[in-house]
LUMMI-691452 format. One record per residue (C-alpha): residue number from 1; residue in one letter; x, y, z. Coordinates in Angstrom, 2 decimals. Last residue first. Layout:
<node><seq>NUM</seq><type>a</type><X>X</X><Y>Y</Y><Z>Z</Z></node>
...
//
This chain:
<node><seq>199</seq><type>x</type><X>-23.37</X><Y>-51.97</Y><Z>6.61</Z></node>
<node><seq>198</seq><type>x</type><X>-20.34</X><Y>-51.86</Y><Z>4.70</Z></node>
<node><seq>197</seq><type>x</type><X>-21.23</X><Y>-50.21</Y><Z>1.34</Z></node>
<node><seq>196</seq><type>x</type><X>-18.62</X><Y>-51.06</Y><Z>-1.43</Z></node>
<node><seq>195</seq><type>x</type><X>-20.47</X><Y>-52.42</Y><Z>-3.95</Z></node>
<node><seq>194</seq><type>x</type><X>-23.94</X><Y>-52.43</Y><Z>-3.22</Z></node>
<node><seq>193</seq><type>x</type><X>-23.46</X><Y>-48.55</Y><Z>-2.69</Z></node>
<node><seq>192</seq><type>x</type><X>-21.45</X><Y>-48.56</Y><Z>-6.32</Z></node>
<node><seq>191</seq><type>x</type><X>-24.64</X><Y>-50.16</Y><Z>-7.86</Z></node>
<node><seq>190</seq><type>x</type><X>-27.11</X><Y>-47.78</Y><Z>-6.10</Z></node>
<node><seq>189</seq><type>x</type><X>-25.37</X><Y>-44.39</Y><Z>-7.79</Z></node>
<node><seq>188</seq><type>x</type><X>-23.16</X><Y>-42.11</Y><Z>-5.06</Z></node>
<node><seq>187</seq><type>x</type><X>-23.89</X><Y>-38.65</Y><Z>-5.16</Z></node>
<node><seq>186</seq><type>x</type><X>-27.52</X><Y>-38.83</Y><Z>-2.85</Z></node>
<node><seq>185</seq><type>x</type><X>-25.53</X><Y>-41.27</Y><Z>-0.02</Z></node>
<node><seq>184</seq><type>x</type><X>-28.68</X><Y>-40.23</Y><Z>2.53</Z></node>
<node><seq>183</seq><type>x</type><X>-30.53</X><Y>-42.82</Y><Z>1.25</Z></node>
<node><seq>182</seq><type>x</type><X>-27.62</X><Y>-45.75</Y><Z>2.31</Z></node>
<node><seq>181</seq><type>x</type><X>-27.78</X><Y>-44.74</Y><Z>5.93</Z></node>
<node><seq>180</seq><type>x</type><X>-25.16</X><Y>-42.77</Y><Z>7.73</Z></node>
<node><seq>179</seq><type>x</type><X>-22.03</X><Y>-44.75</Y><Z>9.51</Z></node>
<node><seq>178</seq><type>x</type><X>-21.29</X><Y>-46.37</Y><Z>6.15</Z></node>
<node><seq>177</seq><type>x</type><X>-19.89</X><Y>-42.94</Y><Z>4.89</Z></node>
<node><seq>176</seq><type>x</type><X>-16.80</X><Y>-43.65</Y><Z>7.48</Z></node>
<node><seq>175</seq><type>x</type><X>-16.35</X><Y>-47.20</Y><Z>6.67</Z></node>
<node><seq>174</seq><type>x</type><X>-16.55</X><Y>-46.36</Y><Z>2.66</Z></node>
<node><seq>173</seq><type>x</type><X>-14.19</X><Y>-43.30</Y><Z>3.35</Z></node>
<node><seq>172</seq><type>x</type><X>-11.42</X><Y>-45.23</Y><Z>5.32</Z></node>
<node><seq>171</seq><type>x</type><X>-11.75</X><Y>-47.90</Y><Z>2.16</Z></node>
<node><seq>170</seq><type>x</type><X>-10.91</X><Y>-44.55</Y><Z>0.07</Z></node>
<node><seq>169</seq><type>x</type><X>-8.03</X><Y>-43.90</Y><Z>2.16</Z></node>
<node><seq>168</seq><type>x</type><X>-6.59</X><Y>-47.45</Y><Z>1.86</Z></node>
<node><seq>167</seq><type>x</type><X>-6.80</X><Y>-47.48</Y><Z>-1.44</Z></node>
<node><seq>166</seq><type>x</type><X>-4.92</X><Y>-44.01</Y><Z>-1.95</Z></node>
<node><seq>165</seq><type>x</type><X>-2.25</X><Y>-45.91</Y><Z>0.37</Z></node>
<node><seq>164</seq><type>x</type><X>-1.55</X><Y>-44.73</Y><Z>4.00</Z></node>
<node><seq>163</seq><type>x</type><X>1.98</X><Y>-44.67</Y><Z>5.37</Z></node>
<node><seq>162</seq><type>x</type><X>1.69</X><Y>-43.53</Y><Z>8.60</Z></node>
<node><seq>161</seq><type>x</type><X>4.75</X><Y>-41.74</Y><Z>10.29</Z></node>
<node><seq>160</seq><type>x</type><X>3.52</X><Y>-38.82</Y><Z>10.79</Z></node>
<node><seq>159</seq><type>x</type><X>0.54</X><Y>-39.82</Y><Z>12.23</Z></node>
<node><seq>158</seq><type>x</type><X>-2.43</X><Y>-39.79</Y><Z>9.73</Z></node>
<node><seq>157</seq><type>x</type><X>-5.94</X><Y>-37.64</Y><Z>10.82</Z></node>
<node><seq>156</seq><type>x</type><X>-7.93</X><Y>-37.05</Y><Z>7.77</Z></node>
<node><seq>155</seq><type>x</type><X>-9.74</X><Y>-39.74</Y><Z>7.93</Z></node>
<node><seq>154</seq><type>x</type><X>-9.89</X><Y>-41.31</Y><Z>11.23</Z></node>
<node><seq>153</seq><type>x</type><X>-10.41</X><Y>-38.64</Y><Z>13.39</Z></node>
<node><seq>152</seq><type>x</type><X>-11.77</X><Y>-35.71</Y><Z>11.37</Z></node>
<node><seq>151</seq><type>x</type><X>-14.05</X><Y>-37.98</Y><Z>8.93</Z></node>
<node><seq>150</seq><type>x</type><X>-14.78</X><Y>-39.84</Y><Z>12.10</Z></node>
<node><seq>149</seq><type>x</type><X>-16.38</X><Y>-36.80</Y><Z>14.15</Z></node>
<node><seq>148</seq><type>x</type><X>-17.90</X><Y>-35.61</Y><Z>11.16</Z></node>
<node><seq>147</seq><type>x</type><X>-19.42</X><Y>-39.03</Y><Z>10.19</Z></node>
<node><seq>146</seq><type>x</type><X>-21.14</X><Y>-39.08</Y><Z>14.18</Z></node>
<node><seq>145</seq><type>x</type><X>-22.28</X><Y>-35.46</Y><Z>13.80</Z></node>
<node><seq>144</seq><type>x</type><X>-23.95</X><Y>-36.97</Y><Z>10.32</Z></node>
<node><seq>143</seq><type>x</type><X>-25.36</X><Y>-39.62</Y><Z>12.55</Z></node>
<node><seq>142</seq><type>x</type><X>-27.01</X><Y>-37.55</Y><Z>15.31</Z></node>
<node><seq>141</seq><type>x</type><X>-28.34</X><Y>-35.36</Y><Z>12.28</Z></node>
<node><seq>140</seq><type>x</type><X>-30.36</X><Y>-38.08</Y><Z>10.76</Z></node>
<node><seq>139</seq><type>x</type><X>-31.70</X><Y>-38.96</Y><Z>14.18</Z></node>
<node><seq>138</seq><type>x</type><X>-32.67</X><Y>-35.47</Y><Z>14.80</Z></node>
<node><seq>137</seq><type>x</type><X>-30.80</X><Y>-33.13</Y><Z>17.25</Z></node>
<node><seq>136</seq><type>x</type><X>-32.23</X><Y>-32.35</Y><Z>20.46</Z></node>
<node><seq>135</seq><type>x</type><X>-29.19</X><Y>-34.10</Y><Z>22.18</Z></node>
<node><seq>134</seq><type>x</type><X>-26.63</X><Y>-31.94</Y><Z>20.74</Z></node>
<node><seq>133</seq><type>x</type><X>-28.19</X><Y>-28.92</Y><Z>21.93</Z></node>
<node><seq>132</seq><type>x</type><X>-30.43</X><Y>-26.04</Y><Z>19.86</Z></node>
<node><seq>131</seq><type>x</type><X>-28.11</X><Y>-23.17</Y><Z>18.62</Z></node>
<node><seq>130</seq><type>x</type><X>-24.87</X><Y>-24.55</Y><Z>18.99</Z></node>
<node><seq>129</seq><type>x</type><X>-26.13</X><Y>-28.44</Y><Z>17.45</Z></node>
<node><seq>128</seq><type>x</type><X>-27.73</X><Y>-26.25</Y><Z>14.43</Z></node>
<node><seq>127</seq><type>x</type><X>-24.10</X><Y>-24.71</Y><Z>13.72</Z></node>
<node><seq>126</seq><type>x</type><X>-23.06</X><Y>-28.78</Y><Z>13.59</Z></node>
<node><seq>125</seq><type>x</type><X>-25.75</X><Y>-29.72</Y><Z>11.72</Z></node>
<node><seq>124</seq><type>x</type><X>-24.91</X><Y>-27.04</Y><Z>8.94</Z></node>
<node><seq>123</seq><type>x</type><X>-21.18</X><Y>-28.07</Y><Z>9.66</Z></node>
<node><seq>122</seq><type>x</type><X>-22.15</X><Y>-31.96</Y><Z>9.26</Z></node>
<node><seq>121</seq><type>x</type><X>-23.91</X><Y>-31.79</Y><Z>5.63</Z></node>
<node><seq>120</seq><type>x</type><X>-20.85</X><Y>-29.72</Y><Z>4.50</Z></node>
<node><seq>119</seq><type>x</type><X>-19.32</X><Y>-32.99</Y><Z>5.48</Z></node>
<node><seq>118</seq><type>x</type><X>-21.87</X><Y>-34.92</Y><Z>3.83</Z></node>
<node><seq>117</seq><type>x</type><X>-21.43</X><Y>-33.23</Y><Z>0.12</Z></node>
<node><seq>116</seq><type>x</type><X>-17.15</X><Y>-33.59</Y><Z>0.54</Z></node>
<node><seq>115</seq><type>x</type><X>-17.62</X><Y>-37.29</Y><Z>1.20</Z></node>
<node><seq>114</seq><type>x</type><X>-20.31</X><Y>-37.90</Y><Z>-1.45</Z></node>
<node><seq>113</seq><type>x</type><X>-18.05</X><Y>-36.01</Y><Z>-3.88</Z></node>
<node><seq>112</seq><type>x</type><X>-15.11</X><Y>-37.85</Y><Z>-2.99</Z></node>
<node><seq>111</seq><type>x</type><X>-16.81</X><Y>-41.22</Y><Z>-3.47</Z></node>
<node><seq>110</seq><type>x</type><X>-18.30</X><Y>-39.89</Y><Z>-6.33</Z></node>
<node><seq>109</seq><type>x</type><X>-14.65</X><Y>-39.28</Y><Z>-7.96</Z></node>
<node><seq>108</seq><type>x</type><X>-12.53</X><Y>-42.62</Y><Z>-6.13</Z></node>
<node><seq>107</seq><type>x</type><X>-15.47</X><Y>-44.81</Y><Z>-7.50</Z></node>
<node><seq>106</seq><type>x</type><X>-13.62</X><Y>-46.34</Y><Z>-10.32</Z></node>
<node><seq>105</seq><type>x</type><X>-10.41</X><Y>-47.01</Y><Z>-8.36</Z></node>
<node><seq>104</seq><type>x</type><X>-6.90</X><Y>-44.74</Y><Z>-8.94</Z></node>
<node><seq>103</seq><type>x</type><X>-5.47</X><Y>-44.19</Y><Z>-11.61</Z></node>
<node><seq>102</seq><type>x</type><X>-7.27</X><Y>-46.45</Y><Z>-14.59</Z></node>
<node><seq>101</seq><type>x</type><X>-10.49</X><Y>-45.73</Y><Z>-13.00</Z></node>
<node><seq>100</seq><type>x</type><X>-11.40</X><Y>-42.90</Y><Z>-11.10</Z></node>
<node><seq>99</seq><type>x</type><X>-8.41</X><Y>-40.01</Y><Z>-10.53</Z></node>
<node><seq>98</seq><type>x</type><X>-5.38</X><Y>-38.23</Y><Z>-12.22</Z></node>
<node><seq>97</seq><type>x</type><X>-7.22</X><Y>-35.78</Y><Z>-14.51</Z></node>
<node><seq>96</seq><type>x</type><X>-10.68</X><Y>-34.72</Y><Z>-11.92</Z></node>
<node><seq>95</seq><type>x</type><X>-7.34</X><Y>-33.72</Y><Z>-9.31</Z></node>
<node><seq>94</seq><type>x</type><X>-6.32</X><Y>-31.43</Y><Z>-11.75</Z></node>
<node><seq>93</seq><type>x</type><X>-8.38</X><Y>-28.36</Y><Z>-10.42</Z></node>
<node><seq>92</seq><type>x</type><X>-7.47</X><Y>-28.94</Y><Z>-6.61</Z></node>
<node><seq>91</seq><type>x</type><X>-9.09</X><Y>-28.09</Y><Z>-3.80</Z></node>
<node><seq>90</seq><type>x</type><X>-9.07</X><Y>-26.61</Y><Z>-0.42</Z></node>
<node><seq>89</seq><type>x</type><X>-11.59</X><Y>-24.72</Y><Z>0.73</Z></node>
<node><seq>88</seq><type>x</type><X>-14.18</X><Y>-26.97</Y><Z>1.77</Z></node>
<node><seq>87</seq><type>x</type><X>-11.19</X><Y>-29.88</Y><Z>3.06</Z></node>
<node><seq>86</seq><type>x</type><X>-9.79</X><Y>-28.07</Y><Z>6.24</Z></node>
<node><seq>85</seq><type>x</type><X>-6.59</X><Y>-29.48</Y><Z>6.20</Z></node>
<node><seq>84</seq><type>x</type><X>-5.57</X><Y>-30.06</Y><Z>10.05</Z></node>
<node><seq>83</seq><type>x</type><X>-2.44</X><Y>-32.74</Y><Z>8.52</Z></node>
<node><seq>82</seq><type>x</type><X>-2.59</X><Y>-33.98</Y><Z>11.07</Z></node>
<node><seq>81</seq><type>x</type><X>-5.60</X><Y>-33.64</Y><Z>13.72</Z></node>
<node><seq>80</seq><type>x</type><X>-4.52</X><Y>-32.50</Y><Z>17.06</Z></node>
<node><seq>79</seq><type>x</type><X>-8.06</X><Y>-30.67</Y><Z>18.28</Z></node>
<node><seq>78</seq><type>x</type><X>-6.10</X><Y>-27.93</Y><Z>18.32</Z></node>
<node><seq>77</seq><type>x</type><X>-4.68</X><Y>-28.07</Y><Z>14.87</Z></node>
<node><seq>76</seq><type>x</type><X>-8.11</X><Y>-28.76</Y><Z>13.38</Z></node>
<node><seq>75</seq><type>x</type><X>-8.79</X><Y>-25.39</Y><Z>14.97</Z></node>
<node><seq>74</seq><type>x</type><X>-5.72</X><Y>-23.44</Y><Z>13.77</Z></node>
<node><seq>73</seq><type>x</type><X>-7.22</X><Y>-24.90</Y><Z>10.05</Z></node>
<node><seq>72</seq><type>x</type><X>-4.82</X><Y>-25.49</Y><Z>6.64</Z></node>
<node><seq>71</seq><type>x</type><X>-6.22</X><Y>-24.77</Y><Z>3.52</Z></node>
<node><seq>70</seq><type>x</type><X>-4.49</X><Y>-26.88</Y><Z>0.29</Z></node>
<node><seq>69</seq><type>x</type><X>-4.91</X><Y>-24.90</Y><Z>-2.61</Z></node>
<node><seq>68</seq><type>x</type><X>-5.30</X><Y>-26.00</Y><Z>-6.34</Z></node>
<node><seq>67</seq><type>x</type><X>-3.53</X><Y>-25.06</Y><Z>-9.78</Z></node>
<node><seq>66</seq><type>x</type><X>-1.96</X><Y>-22.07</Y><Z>-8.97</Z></node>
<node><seq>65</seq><type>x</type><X>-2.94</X><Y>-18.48</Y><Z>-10.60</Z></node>
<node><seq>64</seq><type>x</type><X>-7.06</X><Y>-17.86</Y><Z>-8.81</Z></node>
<node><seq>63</seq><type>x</type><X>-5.80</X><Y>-19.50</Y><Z>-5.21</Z></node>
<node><seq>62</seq><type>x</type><X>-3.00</X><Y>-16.77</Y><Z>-5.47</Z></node>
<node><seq>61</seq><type>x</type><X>-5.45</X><Y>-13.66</Y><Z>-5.87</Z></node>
<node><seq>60</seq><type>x</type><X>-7.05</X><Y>-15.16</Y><Z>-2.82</Z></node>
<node><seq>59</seq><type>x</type><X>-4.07</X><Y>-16.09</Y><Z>-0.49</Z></node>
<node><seq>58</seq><type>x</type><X>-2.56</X><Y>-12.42</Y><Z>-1.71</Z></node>
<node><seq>57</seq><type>x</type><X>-6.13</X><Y>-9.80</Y><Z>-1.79</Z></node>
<node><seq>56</seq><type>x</type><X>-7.25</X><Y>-11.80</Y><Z>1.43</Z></node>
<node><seq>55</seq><type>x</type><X>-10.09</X><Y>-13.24</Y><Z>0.90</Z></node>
<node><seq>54</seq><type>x</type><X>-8.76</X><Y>-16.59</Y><Z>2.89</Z></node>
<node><seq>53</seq><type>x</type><X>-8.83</X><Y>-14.18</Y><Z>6.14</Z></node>
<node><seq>52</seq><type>x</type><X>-6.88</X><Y>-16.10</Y><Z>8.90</Z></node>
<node><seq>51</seq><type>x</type><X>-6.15</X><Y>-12.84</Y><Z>10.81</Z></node>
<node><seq>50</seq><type>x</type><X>-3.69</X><Y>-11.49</Y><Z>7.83</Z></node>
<node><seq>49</seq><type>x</type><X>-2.91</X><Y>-15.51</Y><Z>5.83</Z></node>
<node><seq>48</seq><type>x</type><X>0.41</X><Y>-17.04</Y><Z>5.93</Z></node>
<node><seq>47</seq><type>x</type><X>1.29</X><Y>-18.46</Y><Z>2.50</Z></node>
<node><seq>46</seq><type>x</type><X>3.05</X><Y>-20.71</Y><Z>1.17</Z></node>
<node><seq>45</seq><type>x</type><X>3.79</X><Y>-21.55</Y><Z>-2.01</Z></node>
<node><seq>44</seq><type>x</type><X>4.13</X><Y>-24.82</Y><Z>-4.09</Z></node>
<node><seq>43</seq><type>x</type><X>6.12</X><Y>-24.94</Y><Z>-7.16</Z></node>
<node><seq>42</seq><type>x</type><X>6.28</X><Y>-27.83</Y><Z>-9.25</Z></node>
<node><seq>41</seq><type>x</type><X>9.08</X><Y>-27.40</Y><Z>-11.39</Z></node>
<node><seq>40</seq><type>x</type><X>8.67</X><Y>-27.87</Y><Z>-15.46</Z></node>
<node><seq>39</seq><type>x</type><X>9.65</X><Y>-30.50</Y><Z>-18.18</Z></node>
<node><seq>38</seq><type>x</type><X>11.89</X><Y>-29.98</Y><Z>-20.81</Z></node>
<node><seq>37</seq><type>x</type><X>15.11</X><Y>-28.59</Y><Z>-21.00</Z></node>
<node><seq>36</seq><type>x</type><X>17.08</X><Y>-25.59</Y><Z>-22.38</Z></node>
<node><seq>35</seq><type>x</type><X>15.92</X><Y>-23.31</Y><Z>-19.19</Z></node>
<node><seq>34</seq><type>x</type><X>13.75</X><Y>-24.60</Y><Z>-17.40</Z></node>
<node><seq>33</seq><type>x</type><X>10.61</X><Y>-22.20</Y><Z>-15.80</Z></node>
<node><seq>32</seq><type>x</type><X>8.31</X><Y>-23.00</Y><Z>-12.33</Z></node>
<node><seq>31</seq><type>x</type><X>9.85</X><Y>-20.13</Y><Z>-10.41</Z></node>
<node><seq>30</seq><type>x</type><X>8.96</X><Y>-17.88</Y><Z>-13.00</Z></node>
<node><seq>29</seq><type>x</type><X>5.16</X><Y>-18.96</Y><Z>-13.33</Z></node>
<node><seq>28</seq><type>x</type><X>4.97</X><Y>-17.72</Y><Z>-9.63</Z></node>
<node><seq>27</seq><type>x</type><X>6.58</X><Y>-14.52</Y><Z>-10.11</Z></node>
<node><seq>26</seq><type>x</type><X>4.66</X><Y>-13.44</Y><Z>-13.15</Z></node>
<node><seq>25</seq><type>x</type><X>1.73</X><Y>-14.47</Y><Z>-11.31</Z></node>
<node><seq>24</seq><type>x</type><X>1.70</X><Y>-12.50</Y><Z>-8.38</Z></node>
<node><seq>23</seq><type>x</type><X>2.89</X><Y>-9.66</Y><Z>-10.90</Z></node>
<node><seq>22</seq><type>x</type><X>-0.27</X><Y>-9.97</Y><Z>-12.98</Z></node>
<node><seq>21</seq><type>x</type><X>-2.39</X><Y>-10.72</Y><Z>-9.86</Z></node>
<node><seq>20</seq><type>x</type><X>-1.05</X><Y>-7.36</Y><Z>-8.24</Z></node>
<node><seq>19</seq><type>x</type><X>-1.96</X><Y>-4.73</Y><Z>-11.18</Z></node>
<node><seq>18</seq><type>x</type><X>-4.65</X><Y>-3.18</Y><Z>-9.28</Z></node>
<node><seq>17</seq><type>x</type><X>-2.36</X><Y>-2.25</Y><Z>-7.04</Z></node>
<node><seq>16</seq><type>x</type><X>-3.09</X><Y>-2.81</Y><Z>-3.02</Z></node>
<node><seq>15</seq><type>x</type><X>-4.92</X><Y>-0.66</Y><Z>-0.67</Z></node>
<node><seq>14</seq><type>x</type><X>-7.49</X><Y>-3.24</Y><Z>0.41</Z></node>
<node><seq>13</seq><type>x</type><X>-8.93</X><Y>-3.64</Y><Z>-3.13</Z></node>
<node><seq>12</seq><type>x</type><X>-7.07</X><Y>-1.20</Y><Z>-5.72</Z></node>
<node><seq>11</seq><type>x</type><X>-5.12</X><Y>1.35</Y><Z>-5.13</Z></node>
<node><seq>10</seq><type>x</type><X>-4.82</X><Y>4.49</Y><Z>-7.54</Z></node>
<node><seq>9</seq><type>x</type><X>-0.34</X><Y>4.90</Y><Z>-8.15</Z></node>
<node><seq>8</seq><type>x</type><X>0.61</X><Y>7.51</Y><Z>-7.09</Z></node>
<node><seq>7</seq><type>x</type><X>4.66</X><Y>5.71</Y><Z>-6.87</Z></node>
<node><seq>6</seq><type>x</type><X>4.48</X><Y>6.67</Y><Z>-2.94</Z></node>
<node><seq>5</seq><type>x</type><X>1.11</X><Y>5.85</Y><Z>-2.66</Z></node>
<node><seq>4</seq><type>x</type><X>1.47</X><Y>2.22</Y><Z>-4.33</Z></node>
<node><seq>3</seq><type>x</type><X>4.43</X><Y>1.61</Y><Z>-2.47</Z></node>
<node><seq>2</seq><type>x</type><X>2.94</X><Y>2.40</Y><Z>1.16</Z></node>
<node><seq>1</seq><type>x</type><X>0.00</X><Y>0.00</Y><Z>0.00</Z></node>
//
């Protein structure tokens, strides 16, 4: 901001120049260039974010120029869940390329999708649980704060040390989604249920 008023230059949103994503990117797709050879860097940055605020003119201009994000969450930290990656921001926009079958396992994309669509399930039941009490909670919503609590804990929880397989993770998933009942699985087609459903 001090730069842009000492050059007069007009600011843009929260004081910085209106030119920042082209130099944000500029430096990014630098770091990733070879000279007189093929193939390119992956480069990931890091970023620390002013009071956790992913609209930040930097995290957000930065999630539009890479190719995904991974979000990291002070409160998954505190409950002691590694990696604490809080999965509704993150993303990635070539994960749809390198998954499903031939990669991975055929139901690695609507299993993901199912997973993703019942956790944002939980926080709306989990916002309800402040407001009204854990124990006044429907049935269905008793079960989707019993997925949340495994997705967290057995999901994306791994020790340091753990060497967990992409098969492995999705199995994880299957157990986990198997807590709520088959009708609430709305992404996931009935053939794929009878296939890998563990109730």
């Amino acid at each position: 901001r001090e730069i842009s008023s000492a050059k007069e230059e007009v600011p843009s949103r929260k004081g910085y120049p209106g030119y920042l994503y082209s130099d944000l990117a500029f430096l990014y797709e630098r770091a990733g260039m070879l000279k007189n050879g093929k193939g390119a860097i992956t480069f990931i940055p890091i970023l620390t974010m002013p009071n956790d605020d992913i609209t930040h003119p930097i995290p957000d201009l930065t999630g539009y120029i890479t190719e995904g994000q991974i979000v990291l969450s002070r409160d998954l930290a505190n409950k002691d869940i590694n990696p604490p990656i809080n999965v509704m921001p993150s993303l990635s926009r070539l994960m749809k390329d390198g998954i499903g079958e031939g990669f991975t396992r055929e139901d690695h994309t609507d299993l993901a999708n199912q997973m993703f669509s019942s956790f944002s399930k939980v926080l709306e039941v989990r916002s309800l649980a402040q407001i009204v009490g854990e124990s006044d909670l429907s049935e269905i919503d008793q079960l989707y704060m019993a997925y949340g609590k495994q997705f967290e804990l057995e999901f994306l929880n791994q020790g340091y040390s753990e060497r967990r397989t992409i098969i492995e993770s999705l199995d994880i998933g299957w157990k986990i989604l198997s807590i709520l009942p088959p009708e609430a699985l709305d992404r996931l087609d009935e053939a794929m249920i009878r296939k890998y459903y563990r109730r």
